[in-house]
C-alpha atoms as a printed R data frame, in Angstrom:
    type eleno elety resid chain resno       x       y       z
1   ATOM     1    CA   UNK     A     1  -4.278  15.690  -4.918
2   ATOM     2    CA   UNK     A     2  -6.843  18.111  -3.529
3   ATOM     3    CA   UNK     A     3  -7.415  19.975  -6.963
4   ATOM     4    CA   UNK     A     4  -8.587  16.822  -8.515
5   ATOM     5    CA   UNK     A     5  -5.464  16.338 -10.586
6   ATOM     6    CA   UNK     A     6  -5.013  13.221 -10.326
7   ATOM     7    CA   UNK     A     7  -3.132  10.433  -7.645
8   ATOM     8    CA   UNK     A     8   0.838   9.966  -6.616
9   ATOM     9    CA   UNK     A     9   1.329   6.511  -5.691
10  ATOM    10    CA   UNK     A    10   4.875   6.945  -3.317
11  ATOM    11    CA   UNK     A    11   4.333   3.231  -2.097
12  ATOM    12    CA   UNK     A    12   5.222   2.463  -6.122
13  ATOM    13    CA   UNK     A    13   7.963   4.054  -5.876
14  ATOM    14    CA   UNK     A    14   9.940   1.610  -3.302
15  ATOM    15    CA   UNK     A    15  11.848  -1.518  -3.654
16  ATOM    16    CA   UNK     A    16  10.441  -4.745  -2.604
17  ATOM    17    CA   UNK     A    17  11.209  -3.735   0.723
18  ATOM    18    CA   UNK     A    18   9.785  -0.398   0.973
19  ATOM    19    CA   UNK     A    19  13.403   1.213   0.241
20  ATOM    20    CA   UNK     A    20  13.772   4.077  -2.246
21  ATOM    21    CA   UNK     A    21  17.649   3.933  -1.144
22  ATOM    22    CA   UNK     A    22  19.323   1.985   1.286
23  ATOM    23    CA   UNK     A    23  22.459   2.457   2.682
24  ATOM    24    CA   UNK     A    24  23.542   4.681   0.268
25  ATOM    25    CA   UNK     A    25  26.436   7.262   0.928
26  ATOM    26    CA   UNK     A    26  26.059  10.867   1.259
27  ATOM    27    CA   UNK     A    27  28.651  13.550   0.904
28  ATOM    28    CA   UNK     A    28  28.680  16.124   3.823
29  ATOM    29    CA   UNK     A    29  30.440  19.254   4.645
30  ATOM    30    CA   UNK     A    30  33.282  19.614   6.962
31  ATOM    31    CA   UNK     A    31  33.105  16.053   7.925
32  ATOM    32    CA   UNK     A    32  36.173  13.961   8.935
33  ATOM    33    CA   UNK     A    33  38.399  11.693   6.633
34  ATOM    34    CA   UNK     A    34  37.683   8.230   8.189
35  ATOM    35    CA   UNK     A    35  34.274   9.501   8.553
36  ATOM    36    CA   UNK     A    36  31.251   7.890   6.590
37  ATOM    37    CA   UNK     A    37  27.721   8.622   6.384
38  ATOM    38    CA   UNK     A    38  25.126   6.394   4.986
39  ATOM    39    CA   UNK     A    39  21.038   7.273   4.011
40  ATOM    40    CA   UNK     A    40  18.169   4.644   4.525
41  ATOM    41    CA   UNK     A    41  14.916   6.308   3.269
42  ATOM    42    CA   UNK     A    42  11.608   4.912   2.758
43  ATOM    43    CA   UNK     A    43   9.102   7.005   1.004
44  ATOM    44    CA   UNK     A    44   5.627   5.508   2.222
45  ATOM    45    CA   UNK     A    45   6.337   2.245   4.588
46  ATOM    46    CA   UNK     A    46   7.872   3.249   8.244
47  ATOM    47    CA   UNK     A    47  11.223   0.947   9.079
48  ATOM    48    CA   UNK     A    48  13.556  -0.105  12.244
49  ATOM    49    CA   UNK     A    49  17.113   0.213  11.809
50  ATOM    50    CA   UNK     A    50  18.798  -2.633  14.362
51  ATOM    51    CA   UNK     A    51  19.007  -2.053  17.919
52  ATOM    52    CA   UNK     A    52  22.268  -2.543  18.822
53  ATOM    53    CA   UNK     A    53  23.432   0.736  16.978
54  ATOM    54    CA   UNK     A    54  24.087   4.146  18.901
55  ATOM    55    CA   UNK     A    55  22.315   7.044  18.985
56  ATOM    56    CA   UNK     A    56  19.095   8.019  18.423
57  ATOM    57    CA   UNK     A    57  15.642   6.373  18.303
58  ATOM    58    CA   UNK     A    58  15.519   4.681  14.784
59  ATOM    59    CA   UNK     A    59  12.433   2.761  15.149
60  ATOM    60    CA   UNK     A    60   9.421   3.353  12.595
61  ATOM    61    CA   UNK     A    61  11.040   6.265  10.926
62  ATOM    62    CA   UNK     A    62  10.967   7.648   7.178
63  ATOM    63    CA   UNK     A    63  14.716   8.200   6.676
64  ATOM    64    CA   UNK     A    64  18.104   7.578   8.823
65  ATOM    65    CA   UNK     A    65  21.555   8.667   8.716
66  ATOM    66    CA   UNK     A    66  23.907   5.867   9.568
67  ATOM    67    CA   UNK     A    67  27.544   7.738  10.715
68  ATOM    68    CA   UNK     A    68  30.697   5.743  11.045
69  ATOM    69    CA   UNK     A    69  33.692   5.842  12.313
70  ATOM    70    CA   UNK     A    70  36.735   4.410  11.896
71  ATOM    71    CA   UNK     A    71  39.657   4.237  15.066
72  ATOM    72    CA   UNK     A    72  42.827   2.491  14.199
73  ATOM    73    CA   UNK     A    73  41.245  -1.135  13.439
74  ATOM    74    CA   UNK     A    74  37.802  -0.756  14.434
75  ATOM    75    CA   UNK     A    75  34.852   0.489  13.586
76  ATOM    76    CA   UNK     A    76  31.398   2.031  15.213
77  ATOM    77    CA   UNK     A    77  28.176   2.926  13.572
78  ATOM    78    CA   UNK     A    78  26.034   5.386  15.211
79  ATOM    79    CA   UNK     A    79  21.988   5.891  13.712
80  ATOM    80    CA   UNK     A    80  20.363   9.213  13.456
81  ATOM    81    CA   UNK     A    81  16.445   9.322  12.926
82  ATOM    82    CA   UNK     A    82  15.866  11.799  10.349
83  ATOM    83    CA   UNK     A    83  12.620  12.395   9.916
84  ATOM    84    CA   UNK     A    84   8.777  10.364  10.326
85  ATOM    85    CA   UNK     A    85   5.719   8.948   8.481
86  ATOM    86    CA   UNK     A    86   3.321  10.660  10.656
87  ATOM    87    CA   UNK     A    87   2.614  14.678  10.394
88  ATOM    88    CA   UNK     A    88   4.449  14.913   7.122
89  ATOM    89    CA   UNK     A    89   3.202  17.743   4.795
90  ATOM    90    CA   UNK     A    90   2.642  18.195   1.156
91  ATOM    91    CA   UNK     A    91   3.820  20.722  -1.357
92  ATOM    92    CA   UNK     A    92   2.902  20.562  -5.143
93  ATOM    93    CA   UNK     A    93   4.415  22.697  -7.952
94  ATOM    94    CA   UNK     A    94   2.492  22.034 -10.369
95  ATOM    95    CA   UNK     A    95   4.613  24.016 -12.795
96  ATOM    96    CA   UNK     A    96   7.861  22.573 -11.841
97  ATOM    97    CA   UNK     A    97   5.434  19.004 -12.023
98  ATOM    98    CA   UNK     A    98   7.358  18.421  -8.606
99  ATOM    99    CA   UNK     A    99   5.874  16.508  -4.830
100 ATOM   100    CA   UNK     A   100   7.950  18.211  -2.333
101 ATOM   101    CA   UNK     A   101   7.019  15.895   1.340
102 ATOM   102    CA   UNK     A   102   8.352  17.148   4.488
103 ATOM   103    CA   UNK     A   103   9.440  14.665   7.406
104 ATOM   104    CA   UNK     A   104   9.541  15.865  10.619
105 ATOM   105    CA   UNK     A   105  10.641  14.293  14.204
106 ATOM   106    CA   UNK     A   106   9.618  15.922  17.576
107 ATOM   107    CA   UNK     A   107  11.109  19.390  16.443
108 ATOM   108    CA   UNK     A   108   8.656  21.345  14.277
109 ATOM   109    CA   UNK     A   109  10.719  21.649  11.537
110 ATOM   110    CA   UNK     A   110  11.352  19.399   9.056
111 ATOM   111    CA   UNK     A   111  13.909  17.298   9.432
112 ATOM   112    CA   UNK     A   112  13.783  15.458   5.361
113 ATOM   113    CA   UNK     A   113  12.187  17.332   2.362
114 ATOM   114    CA   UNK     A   114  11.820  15.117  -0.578
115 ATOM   115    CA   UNK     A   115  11.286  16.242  -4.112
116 ATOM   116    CA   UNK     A   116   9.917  14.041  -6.611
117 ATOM   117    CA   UNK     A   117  10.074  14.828  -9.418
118 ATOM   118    CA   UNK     A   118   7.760  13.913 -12.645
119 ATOM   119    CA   UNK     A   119   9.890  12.150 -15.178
120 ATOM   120    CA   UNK     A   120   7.517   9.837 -17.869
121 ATOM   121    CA   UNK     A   121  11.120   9.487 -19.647
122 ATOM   122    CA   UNK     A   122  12.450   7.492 -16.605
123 ATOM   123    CA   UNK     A   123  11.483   3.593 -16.541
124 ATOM   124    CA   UNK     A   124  12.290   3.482 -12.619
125 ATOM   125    CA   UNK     A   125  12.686   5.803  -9.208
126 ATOM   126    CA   UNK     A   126  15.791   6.460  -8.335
127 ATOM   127    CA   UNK     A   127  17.766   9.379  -6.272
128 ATOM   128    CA   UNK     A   128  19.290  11.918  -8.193
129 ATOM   129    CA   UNK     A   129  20.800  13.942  -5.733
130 ATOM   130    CA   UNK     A   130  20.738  14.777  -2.096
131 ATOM   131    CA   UNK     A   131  22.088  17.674  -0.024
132 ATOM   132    CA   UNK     A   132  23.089  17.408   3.830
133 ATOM   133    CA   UNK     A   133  24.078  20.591   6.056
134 ATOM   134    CA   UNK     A   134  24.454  21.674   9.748
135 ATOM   135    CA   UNK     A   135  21.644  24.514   8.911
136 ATOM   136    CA   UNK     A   136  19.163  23.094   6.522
137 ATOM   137    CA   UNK     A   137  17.272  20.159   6.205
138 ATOM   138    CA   UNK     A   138  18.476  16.926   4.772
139 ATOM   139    CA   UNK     A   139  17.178  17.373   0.806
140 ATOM   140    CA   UNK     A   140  16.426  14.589  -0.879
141 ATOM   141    CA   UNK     A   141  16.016  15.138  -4.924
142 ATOM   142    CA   UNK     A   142  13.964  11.692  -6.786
143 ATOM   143    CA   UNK     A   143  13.143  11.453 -10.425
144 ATOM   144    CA   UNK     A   144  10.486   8.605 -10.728
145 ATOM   145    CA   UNK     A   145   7.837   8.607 -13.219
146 ATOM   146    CA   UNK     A   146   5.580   7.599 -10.443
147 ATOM   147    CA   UNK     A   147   5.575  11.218  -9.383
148 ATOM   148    CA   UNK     A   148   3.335  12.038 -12.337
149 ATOM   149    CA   UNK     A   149  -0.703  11.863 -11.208
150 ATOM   150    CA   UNK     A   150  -2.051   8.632 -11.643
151 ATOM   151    CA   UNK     A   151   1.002   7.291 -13.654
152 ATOM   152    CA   UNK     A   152   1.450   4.209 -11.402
153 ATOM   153    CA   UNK     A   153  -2.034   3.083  -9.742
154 ATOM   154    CA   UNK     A   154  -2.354   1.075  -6.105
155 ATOM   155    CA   UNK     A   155  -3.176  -2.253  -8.796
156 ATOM   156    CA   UNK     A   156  -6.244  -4.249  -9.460
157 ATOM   157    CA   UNK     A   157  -7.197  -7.545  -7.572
158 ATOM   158    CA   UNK     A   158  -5.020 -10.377  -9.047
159 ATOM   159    CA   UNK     A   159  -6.892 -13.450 -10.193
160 ATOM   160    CA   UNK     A   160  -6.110 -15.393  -7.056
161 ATOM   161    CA   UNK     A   161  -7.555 -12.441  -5.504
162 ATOM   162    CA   UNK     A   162 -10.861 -13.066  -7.445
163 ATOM   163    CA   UNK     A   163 -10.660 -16.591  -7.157
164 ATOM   164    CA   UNK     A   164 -10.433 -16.756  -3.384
165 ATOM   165    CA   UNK     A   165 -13.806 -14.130  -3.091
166 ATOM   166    CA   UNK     A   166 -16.159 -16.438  -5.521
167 ATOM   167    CA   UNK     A   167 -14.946 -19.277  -3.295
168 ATOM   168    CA   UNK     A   168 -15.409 -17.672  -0.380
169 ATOM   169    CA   UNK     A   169 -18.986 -16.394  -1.711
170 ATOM   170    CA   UNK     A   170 -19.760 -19.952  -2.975
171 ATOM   171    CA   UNK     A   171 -19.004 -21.799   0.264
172 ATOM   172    CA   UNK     A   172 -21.059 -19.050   2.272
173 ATOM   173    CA   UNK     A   173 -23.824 -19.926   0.074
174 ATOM   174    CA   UNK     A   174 -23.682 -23.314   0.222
175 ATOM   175    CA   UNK     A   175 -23.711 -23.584   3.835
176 ATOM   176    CA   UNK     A   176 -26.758 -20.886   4.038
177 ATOM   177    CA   UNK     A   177 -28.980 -22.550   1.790
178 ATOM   178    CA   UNK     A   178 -27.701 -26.347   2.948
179 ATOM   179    CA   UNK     A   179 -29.095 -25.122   6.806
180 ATOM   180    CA   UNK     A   180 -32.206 -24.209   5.290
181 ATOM   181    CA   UNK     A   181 -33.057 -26.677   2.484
182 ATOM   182    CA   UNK     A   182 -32.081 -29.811   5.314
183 ATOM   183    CA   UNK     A   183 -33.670 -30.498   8.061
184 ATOM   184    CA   UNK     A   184 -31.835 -32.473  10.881
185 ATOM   185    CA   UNK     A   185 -33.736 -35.649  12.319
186 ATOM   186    CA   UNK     A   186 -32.801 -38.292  14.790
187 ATOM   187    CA   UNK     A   187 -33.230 -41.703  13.940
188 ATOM   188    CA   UNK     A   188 -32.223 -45.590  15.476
189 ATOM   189    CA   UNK     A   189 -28.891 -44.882  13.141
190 ATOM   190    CA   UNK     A   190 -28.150 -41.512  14.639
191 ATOM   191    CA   UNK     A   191 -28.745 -37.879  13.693
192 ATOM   192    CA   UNK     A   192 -29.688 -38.137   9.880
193 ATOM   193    CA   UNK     A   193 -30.342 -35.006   7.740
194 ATOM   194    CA   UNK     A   194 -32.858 -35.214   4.959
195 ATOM   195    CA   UNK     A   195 -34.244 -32.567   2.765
196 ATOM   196    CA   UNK     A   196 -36.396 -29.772   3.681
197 ATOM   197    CA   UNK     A   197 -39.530 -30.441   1.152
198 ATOM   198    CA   UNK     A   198 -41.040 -26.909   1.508
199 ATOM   199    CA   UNK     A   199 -37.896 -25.133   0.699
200 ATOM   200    CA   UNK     A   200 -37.553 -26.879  -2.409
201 ATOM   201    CA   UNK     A   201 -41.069 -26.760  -3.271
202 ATOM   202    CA   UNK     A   202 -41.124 -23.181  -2.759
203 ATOM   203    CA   UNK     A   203 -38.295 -22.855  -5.094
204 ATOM   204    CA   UNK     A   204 -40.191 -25.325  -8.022
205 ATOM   205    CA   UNK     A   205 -43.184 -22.940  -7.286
206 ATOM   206    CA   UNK     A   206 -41.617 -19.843  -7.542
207 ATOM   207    CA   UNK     A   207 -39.816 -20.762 -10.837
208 ATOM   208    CA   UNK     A   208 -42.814 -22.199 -12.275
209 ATOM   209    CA   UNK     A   209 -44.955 -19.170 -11.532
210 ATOM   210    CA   UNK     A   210 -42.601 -17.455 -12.938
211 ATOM   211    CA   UNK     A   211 -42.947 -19.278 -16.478
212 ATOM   212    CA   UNK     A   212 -46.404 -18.945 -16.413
213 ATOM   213    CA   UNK     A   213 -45.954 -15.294 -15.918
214 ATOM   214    CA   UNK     A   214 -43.660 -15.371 -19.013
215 ATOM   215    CA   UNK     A   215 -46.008 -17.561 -21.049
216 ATOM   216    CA   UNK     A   216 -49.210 -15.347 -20.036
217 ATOM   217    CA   UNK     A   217 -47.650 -12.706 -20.960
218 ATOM   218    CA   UNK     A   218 -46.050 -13.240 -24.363
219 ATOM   219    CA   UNK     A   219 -49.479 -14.741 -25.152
220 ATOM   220    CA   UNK     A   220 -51.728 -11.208 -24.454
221 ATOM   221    CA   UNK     A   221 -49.103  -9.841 -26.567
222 ATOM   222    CA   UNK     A   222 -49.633 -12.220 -29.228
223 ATOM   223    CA   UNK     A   223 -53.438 -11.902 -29.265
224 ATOM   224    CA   UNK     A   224 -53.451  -7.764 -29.039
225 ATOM   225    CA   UNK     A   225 -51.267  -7.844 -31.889
């Protein structure tokens, strides 16, 4: 956060796919019996709903209202963008220890507010509540105890991670000093490589010098003593 507080990781607090909720039902006002509405909401990571439902553009959005319907036997789905990644705002309370992120669409008012909420009781994120109405914003209430500064970090390099840099390192070295320590020659056999006797003998003569360095050195000590 700007103060120097600390970091909230929202990418930790997603499911393997990004998903903080998916597909999960929301209770509305004044909304028909054989009516259903469903929220998809991802907190950092922008998603596609599929193409073949109404409505709406629901492609790299933050959060989506799925509405559907039910007629006699049959049933249609209809997808409502609710809000984007990019131009979202920040709010911190830091008495309330609350993250309060605004999505917005093309209008310029928000269209999502999220509130997360600092919980180190809570093991996981989940949604506590959410509130949906015709003259506010969708409200979206998350206890996670990734909302506390630095309480979840973006995570160190993995050992594979390390592994593939020193052999990425070592094979870039190998190949630098094998180009410079052989020399390429053509011979009745074909191209032949052999090695390149002033490289090496530049390395023998720096590491010697460098013992005799040592040596003459420990020995002026020795005699000023």
């Amino acid at each position: 956060m700007k103060d120097g507080s600390g970091v909230i990781n929202l990418n930790s607090m997603g499911d393997a796919d990004g998903f903080l909720g998916y597909l999960k039902p929301v209770s509305a006002e004044n909304i028909p019996v054989n009516t259903e509405i469903l929220l998809s909401f991802s907190p950092c990571q922008p998603f596609s709903q599929p193409e073949d439902l109404r409505g709406a553009d629901c492609t790299n959005i933050a959060a989506c209202l799925i509405v559907r319907y039910q007629r006699l036997d049959t049933y249609s789905s209809r997808c409502i963008g609710y809000g984007r990644h990019e131009g979202n705002e920040f709010h911190y309370n830091d008495t309330l220890k609350m993250l309060s992120v605004s999505y917005f669409a093309v209008e310029k008012q928000p269209l999502t507010v999220v509130h997360y909420h600092c919980n180190p009781n809570e093991s996981t994120s989940f949604i506590r509540d959410q509130r949906l109405s015709s003259e506010e914003p969708l409200h979206i209430w998350v206890e996670s105890p990734c909302a506390c500064p630095n309480a979840c970090t973006m995570g160190d390099l993995g050992s594979g991670t390390i592994f593939l840099i020193i052999l990425s390192l070592s094979a870039a070295a190998y190949f630098i000093i094998g180009s410079c320590a052989l020399r390429p020659f053509r011979s009745s056999s074909g191209v032949q490589i052999s090695p390149e006797h002033s490289v090496w003998c530049m390395i023998c003569y720096l590491c010697t010098e460098r013992s005799s360095e040592a040596r003459h050195y420990t020995d002026t000590t020795r005699y000023e003593r």
